[in-house]
N, C-alpha and C positions, 0 to 999 in steps of 0.2 A: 101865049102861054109857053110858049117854045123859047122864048126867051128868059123862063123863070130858073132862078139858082135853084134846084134840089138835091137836096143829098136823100143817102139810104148806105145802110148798109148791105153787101153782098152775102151775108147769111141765104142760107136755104129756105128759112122762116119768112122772111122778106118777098120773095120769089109771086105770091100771088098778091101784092100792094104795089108791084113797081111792072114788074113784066110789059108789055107794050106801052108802057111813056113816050111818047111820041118827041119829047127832047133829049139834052143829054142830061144826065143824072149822075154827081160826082158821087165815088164811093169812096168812105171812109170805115174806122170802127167807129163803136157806137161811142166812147170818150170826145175821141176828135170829132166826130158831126156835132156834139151836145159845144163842144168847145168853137167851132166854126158858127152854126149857130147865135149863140149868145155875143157871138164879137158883128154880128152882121155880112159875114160873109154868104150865108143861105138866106133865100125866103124861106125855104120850107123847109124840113127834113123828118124824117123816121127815126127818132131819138129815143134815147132810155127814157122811163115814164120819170122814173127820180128827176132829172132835166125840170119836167115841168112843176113836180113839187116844188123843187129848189128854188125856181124861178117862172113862178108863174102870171107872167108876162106875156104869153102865146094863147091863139085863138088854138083849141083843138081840132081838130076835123071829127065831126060827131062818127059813133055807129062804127068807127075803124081801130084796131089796132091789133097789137101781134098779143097773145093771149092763150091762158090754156087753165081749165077747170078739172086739175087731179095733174097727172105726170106728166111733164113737156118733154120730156128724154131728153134734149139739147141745154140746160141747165143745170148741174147738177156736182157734186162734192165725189171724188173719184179717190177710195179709202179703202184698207185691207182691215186694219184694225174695225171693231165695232165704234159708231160714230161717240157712243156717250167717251167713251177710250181716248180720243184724238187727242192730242197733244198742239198741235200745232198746225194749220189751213193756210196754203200756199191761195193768193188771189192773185184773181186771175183781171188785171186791171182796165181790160179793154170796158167793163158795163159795172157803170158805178150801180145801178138796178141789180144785179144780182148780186155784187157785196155787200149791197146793205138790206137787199133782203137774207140773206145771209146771215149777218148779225143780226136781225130783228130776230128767225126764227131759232138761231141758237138761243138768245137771251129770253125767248117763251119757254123754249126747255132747261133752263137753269144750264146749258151749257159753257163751257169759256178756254176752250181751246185759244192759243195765240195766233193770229191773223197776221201774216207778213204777206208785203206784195213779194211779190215772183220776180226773182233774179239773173231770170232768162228772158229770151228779147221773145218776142211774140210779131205772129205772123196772123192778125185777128182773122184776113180774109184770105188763105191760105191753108195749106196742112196745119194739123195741131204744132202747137210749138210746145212740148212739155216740159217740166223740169226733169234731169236722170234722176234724181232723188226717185222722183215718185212711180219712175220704172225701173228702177232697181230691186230685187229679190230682198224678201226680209219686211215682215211687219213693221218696222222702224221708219221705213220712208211713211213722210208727213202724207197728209192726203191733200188734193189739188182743187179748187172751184173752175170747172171749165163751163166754157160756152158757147153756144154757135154749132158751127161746122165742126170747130177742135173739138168738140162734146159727142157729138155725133162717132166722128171717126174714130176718135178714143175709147166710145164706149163698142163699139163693134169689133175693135181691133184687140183688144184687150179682156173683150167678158169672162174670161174664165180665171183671169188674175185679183182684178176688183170688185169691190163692191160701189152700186153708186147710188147717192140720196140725193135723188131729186127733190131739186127747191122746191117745182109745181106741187108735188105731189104732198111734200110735210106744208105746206101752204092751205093745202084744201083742206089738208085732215086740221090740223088749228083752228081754220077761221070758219070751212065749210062755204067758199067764197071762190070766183073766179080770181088769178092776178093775171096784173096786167103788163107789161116788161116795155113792152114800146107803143110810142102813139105819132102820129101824123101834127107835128105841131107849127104852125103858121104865125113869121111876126108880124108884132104890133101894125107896121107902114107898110105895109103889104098890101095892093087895093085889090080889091075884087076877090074877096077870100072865101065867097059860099061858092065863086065859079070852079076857083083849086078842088075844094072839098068834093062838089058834087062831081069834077072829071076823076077825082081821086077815088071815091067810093061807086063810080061806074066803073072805073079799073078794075077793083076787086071783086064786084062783081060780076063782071067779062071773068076773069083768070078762075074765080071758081066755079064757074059754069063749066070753063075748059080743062077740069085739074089736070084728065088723062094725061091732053097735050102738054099742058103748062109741066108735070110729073116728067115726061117723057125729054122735055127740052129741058128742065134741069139736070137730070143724068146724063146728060150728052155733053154739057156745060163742067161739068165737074169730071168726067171722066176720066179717072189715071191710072194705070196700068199697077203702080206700085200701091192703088188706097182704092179698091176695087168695092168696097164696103157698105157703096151707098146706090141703093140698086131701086129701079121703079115699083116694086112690091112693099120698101121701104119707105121710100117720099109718098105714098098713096096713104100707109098706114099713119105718117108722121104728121099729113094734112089734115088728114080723118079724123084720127085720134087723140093725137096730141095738143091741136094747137085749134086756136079759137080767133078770127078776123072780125070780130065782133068789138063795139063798146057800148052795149047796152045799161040798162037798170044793174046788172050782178056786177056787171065788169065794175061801174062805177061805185058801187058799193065796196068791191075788193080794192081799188083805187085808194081811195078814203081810209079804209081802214089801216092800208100800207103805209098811209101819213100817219093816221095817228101813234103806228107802234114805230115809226120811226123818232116822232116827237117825243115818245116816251124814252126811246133811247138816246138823245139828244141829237139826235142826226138833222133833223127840220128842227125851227120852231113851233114852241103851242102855236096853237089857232085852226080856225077850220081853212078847208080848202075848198075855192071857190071855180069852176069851169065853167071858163068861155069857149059856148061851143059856138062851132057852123056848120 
């Protein structure tokens, strides 16, 4: 197993699905894995759940993925104006999952701000990389889709200048559902795929037994004297509260649902969707 390709993304979200893997584990953002991925460069990876919509070709690894029922903090639309107001949503292109749930949940509110990708380079696993527009003084700057870590430190570094609407958060009040952002997906010629799954969902089960530690060794990992923001009282609350390592019965209903309003938006084709689990 030490010789398997996996990827993951270095998000802080990530942190108790990958933590002691016992090989190496290439880190990408979540665009490139979903793109490595589908070209056969991975067996495995931690990819945006859209990925498997799009292309559902992949065994999932059951019971696992990155998830959150009401406000994940780390996804979220970064705005001074009031959001029905926006004019225009900087995307943020590293997680094709958050821009089109994005546009799913604008187009349930009759929304229709203009959507441009972002014309700044982006550092996905790194400090935020923002646009000046959108820290610049003055309600006029556009409002931003961030993600990850840049969401995180963004939103701590900045509270008192923004406002921010969480995707999770206008997700559960819509549908009253978990969603789901990333899943553990396995391809097709992959042999021995319930062995991956089951060492993968003993991983997360190890890492949440140990959050303290697992808490304690992420803040040590991220540590920068200039982005001090992200503190072990923080990653405790963020594990807790926000995020969900689960894919049960709700997760895969909130799944499903995220196909069909993407189908309505023309993003997927009709049809249902079908999961091959292990």
């Amino acid at each position: 197993m030490n010789s398997l390709r996996i990827g993951c993304v270095k998000y802080l979200n990530a942190r108790p699905l990958i933590r002691g893997w016992p090989g190496e584990v290439e880190v990408d953002h979540p665009s490139a894995l979903c793109e490595r991925l589908a070209n056969g460069e991975l067996d495995v990876a931690l990819v945006s759940s859209f990925e498997f919509l799009r292309n559902p070709i992949y065994r999932i690894i059951d019971d696992v993925s990155i998830s959150s029922d009401g406000p994940v903090y780390s996804v979220v639309v970064a705005h001074r104006d009031e959001i029905s107001q926006i004019d225009e949503i900087e995307l943020d292109p590293a997680s094709e999952t958050a821009v089109n749930l994005l546009r799913c949940l604008l187009g349930e509110l009759g929304l229709n701000p203009h959507l441009k990708q972002r014309s700044t380079g982006i550092l996905p696993v790194g400090p935020a990389v923002v646009s000046p527009a959108v820290v610049q003084s003055g309600s006029a700057a556009p409002a931003q889709l961030l993600i990850g870590d840049q969401a995180i430190r963004f939103r701590q570094k900045h509270a008192d200048e923004f406002q921010f609407w969480d995707l999770g958060e206008q997700w559960n009040k819509l549908m009253g559902l978990p969603f789901v952002y990333a899943l553990w997906l396995i391809r097709p010629e992959v042999v021995a795929p319930k062995q991956i799954a089951d060492r993968l969902r003993g991983l997360r089960d190890e890492n949440l037994g140990r959050l303290n530690e697992l808490t304690a060794d992420a803040v040590a990992r991220v540590a920068d004297p200039g982005h001090p923001e992200i503190t072990r009282q923080f990653l405790s609350a963020y594990y807790h509260e926000h995020l969900r390592f689960s894919f049960g019965k709700a997760e895969k209903e909130g799944l499903r649902t995220f196909a069909q309003l993407c189908a309505k938006r023309g993003l997927l084709p009709e049809g249902g969707i079908a999961f091959d689990l292990v």
